[in-house]
N, C-alpha and C positions, 0 to 999 in steps of 0.2 A: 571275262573274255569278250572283247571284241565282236562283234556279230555281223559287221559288212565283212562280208567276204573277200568284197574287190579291194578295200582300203590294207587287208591284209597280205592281199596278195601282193601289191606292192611293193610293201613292206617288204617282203620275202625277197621279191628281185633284186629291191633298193639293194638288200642284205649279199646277195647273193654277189651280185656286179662288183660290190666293196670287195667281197674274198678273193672274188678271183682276177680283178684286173684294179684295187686298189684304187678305184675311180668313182668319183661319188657323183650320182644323182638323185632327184627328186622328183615328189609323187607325183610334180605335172609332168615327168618324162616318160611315167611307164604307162602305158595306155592297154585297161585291160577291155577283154572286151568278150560278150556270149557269143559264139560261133554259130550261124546257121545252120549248119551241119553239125549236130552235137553228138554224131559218132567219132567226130573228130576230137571231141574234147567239151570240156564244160566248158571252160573259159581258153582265150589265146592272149598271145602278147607280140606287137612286134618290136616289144626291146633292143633283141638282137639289133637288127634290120636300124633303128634308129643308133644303135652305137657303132656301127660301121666307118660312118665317116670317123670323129673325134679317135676313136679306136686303130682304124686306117686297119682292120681285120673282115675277111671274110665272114659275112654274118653268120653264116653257119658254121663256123668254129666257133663263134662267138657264144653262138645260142648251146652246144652243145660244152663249153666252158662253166654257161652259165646253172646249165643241168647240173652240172658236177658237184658246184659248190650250194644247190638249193638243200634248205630247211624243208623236211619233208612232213613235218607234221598235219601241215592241211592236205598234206598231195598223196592221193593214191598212183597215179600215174603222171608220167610225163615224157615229152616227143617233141622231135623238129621236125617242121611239114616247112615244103614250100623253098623259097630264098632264104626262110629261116625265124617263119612262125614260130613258136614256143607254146606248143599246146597243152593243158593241163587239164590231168581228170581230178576233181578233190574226192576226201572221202567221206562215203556217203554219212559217219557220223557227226562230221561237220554239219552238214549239208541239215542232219534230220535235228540235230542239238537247235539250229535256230527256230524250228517249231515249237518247241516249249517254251521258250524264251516270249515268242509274240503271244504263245498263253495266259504267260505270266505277266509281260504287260499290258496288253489289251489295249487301249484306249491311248498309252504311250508309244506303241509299236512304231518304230520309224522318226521318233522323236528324238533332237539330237542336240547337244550345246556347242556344236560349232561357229554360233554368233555370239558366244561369250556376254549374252547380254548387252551386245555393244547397238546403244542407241540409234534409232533409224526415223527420219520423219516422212513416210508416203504421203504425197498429197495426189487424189485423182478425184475426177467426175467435175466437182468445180464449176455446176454450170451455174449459169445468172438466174437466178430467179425471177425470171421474167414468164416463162411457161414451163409448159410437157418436158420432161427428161425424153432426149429422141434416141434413135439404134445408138447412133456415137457415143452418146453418155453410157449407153447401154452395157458397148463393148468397155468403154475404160473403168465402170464398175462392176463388174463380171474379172477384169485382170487383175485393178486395183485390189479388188479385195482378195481375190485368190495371191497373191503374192502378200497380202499381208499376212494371212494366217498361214503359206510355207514358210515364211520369215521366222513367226513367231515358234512357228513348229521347230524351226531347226538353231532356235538360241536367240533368238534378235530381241533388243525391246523396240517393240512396232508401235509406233501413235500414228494411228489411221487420222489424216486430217483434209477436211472442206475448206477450201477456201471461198467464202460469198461474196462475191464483185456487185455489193449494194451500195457502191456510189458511181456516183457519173452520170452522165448524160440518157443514157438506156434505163436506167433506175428512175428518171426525170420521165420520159416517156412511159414508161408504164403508167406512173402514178397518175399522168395525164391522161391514157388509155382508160384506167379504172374510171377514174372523175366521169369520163366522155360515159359509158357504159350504167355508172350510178345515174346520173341526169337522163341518160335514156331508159329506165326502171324509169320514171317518171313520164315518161313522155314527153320528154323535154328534148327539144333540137341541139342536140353538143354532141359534133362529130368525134371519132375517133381521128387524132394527130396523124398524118400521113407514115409521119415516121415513128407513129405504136405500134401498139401490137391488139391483131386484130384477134386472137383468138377466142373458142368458146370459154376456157375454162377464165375468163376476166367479166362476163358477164354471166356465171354461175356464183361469183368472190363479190362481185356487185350489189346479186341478189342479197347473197347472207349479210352485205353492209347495210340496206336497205332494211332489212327485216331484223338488225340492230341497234341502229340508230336512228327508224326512221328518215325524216328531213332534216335531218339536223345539220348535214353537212353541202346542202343547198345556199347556193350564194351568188347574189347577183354579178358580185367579185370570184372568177374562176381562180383567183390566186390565193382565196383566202385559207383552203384548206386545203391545200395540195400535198402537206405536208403528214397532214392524217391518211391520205390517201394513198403516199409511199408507206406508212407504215405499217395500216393491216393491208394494203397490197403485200410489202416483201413478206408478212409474216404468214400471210394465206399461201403465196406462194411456195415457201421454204417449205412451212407443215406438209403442203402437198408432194411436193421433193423428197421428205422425210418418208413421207407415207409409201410411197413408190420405190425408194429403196429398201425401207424396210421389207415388202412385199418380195424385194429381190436378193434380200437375205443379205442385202449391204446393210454394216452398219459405223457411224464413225464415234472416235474418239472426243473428235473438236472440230468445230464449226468455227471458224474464224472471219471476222467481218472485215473489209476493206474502209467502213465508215469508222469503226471503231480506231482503226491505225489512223485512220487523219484525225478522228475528235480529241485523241492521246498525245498526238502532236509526233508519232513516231515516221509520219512519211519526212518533218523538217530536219524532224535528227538524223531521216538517214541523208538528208540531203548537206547536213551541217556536215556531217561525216567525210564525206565523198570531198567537200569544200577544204577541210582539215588536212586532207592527204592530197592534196591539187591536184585530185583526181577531174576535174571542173573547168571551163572557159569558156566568154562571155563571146558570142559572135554574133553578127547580123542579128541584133536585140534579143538572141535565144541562151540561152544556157544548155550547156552541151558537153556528155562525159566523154571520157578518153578510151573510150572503147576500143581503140583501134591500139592501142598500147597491147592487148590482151588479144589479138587474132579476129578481132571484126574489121569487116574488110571498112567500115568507114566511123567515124563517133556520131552518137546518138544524141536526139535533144531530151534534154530533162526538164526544163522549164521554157515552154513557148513563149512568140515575142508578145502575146495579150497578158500574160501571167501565169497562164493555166499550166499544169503540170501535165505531161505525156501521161500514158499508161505506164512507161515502162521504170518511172519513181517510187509512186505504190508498190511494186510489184520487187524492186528492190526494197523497199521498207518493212516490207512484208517477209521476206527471206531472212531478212537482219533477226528481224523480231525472231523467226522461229530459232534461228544459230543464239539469241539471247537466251530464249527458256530451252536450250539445254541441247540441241540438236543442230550436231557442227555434218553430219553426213543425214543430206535429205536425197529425195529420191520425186521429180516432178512427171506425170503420167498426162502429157499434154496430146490432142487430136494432131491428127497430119498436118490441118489449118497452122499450127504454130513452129511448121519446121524452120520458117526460118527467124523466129524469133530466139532460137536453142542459141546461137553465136552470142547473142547480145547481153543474152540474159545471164551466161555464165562469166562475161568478161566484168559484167556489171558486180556480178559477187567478188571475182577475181579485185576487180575496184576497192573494194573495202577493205581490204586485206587484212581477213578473218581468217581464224584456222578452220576451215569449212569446206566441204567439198558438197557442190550438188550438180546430180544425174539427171538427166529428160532421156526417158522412153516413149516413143511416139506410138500413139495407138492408130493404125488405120483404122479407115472406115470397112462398115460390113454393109453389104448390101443384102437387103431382104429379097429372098424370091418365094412367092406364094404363085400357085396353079401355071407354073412355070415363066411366070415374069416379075420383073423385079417390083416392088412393092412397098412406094414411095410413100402414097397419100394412102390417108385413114378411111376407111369406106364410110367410117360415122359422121368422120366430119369434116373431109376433105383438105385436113389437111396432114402436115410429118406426122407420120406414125408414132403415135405414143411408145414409151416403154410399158404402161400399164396394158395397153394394149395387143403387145405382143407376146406378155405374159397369160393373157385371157388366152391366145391364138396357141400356144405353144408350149408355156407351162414354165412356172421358173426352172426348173432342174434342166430343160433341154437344151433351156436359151443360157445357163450357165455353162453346159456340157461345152456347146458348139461354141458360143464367143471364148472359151479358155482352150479349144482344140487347136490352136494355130495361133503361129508365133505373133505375138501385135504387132511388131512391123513389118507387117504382109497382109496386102488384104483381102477378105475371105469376101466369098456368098454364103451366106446362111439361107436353109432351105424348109421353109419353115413348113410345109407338109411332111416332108424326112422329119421335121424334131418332132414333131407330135404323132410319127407312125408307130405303131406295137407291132412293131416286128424287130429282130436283128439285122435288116440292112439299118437301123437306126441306130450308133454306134452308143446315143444314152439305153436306151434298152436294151441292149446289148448287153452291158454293163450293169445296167441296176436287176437282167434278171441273171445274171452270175451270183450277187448277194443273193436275190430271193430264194433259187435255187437253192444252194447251202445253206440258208437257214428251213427252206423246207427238209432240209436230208435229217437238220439239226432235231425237229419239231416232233421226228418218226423215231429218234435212237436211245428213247430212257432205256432199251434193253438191251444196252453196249456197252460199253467203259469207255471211258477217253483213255487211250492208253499214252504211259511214259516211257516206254521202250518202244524205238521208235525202226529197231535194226531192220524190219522187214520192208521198208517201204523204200524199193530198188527196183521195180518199174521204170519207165523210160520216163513216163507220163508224170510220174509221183517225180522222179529227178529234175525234170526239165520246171517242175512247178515251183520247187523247193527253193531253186537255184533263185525263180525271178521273185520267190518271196522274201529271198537275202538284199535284193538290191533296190529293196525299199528305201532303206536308209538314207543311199548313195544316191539317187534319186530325188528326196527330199533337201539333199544340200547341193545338190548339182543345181537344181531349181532355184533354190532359195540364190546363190551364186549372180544366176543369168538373169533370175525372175522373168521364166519364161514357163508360165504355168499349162503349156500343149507338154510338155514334159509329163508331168501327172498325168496327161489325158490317154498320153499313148504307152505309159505305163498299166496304166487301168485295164485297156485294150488290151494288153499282152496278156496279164494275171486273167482276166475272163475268156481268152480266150483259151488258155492256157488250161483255164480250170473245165470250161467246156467238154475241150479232147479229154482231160482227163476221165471226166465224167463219165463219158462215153465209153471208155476202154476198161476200168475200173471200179469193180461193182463195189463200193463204199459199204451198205449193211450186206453182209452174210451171212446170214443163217449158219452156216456148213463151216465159216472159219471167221470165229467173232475176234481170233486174235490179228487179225489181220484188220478185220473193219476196226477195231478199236485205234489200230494205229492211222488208218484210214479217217478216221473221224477226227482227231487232231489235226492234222493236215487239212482238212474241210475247215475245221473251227480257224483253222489262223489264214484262211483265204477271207473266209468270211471278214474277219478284224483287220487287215490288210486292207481290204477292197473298201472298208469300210471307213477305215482312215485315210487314205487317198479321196472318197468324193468326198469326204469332209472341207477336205485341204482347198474344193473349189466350187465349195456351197451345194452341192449335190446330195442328196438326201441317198440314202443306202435301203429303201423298204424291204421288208420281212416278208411281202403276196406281193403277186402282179397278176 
């Protein structure tokens, strides 16, 4: 059996509308929904009200048609409120049947194959390895990876993937940066390039060059080894990258280089490519694609009048490459900086004419507010706030909670005294002490039963809890759908709050009626596995004490 309730009930309409008006609709038409007021009903629908027009019927004969012909098995009750709501009570053995179920799978609960294992390539975070991961990167690997594992949660095959933008002219700078930095470990006069990079953490990468190889890469000739110089530059830098996302419970599948597509010779083939389908034309000494064939409002150059190639060839060669090993639906999680590169970039696949489809979800920016203002520069070192940083300030779990709490294209303040307070105005602890709680109810009950008759547990509080621990499921694909992982967050919200009041109203061990806490304690046990599988979904740890 089935175990979303709402995907059921659907169904039941779908079924219902077929009997009695021979009219067929689908499950994006019936919209079920938990009622605020749940004296009115567990769930409502305004089916009616939406078949009115096509129908050309009074919705409220409609809805009271639709009664007539419903399958009553999930339904204990049922009424028309309103213009011609369709409110439903289910019954309560429905309701108590999906608690043994999240017993029984534990760790699976809410896991679901509705992506068919149909291949998917995320790429987010992506930055240069030139320094510090800053907030921005922050937010798009706190979404990116929470969206990869609802993905994976609900059927998808997910290759989380980096892409390293280690060539070009910024990657030239660096290695110049470093150079400047090693010579000064020496005491040697070699400024930093105007257009490096001044940061601390290149003259910490300096030091460990120094106290590697000594002088060795000392030379009268600043050109001579520039090129040892990009190398453990980008690879100090990257390991640091790594280190910083691991710490934020990111982690990827593939790291893909932008050098390695040129050394493979894959940026000519895509450009051979693009030339093959005169997708391509020669103007004022540039090379320029037909972008504007595909809805950009004008064509872009691909090959400037010196030789050099734009960014935006790579970056087509790059996408080829990924639709070649095996992922024709990818998915690009680019900063707000790149909203208007979104036209070019998809006309530009559009251009190859691959069976391909790729997405850009823009992450806005979050701005930090510490001691109530905003919270740019590093107190350490004056300069953009690290991510490692604001890990030290706030904690990974808080800084995951609140960058996944709001949708990414909207931008939030993060308040980074609220993430790190212990109390419940703070909506992660809040949350993480709903789990601890239940596992402390857990830690006091060896002298209980978990019971499997579950008939007694028809409180308002046990109802209302039951209901939103069905709609994990639906949840989990709704997300996975949008990849809008604030969904999760204000799921979580509900179930702890949800579990809260119960708490409160609901005295769980009895003494005086064990058959009642026994059934009690099942209902605890699958809030706990629930809640727990939800902060999984967005790197939130679930602790046992607080």
């Amino acid at each position: 059996m089935k175990y979303d309730i709402e995907k059921q009930l659907k169904q039941v309409m779908i079924d219902a509308v077929l009997k009695a008006f021979d009219y067929r609709i689908d499950e994006n038409f019936v919209v079920i929904e938990i009622p605020k007021d749940t004296s009115l009903g567990d769930y409502a629908t305004n089916v009616a009200m939406r078949l009115a027009k096509p129908l050309r019927k009074n919705p409220k004969v409609i809805a009271m048609e639709i009664i007539d012909k419903l399958d009553m098995k999930l339904v204990e009750a049922v009424n028309v409120a309103g213009a011609g709501f369709i409110n439903i009570f289910i019954k309560q053995s429905v309701l108590a049947s999906n608690i043994l179920r999240i017993l029984q799978l534990q760790d699976d609960y809410g896991r679901s194959d509705m992506g068919q294992n149909q291949k998917i390539n995320l790429e987010y975070v992506s930055a240069n390895p030139t320094g510090d991961l800053h907030p921005g990167h922050a937010r798009g690997a706190a979404i990116g990876d929470s969206v990869a594992r609802i993905m994976a949660f609900a059927g998808y095959d997910v290759l989380r993937e980096f892409y390293v933008n280690d060539a070009g002219n910024q990657i030239h700078n660096m290695a110049k940066s470093l150079q400047a930095r090693y010579y000064q470990a020496f005491d040697l006069d070699v400024a930093v390039p105007e257009d490096g990079y001044h940061g601390d953490d290149l003259i910490e990468i300096a030091a460990a060059l120094q106290a590697e190889v000594k002088d060795a890469y000392l030379s009268d000739d600043l050109n001579e080894h520039v090129e040892a110089f990009k190398q453990y530059g980008l690879k100090a830098e990257l390991d640091k990258i790594k280190a910083d996302l691991h710490a934020f419970d990111v982690e990827f599948d593939v790291y893909s280089s932008e050098q390695a597509l040129r050394d493979q010779g894959l940026v000519e083939a895509a450009l051979a490519r693009l030339q093959s389908l005169d997708m391509v034309y020669e103007a004022d000494q540039a090379l320029w694609l037909k972008t504007t064939l595909f809805d950009d409002d004008k064509d872009r150059v691909l090959r400037k009048s010196d030789g050099s190639y734009t960014y935006l060839l790579p970056d087509i060669a790059y996408h080829l490459d990924k639709i070649n090993r095996g992922y024709a639906w990818m998915v690009d999680f680019l900063g707000a900086d790149h909203h208007g590169y979104i036209t070019r970039l998809k006309a530009a696949i559009e251009a190859l004419q691959v069976e391909a489809t790729l997405e850009i979800d823009i992450i806005q920016m979050a701005r930090m507010i510490k001691d109530g203002e905003e919270f740019k520069l590093s107190k350490r070192s004056g300069k953009s706030v690290a991510l490692k940083e604001l890990i030290e300030i706030a904690g990974k779990d808080a800084l995951r909670y609140y960058y996944a709490s709001k949708a990414s294209d909207t931008q939030m303040d993060l308040d980074l005294d609220m993430a790190s307070k212990q109390s419940n105005e703070n909506p992660v602890y809040y949350a993480q002490y709903a789990h601890a709680r239940v596992c402390s109810i857990l830690k006091v009950s060896d002298a209980y039963e978990m019971g499997t008759q579950l008939d007694d547990l028809v409180h308002p509080k046990e109802i209302e809890l039951m209901k939103h621990l069905n709609e994990f499921v639906y949840v989990v694909e709704d997300t996975a759908l949008t990849r809008q992982p604030h969904k999760i967050t204000n799921y979580i919200q509900k179930v702890a709050q949800l579990f809260h009041s119960f708490y409160g109203e609901c005295h769980v061990l009895d003494e005086n009626n064990k058959h009642l806490s026994s059934q009690r304690l099942a209902l605890v046990k699958a809030v706990k596995i629930t809640l727990a599988n939800a902060l999984s979904l967005i790197g939130v740890s679930a602790p046992e004490s607080m």
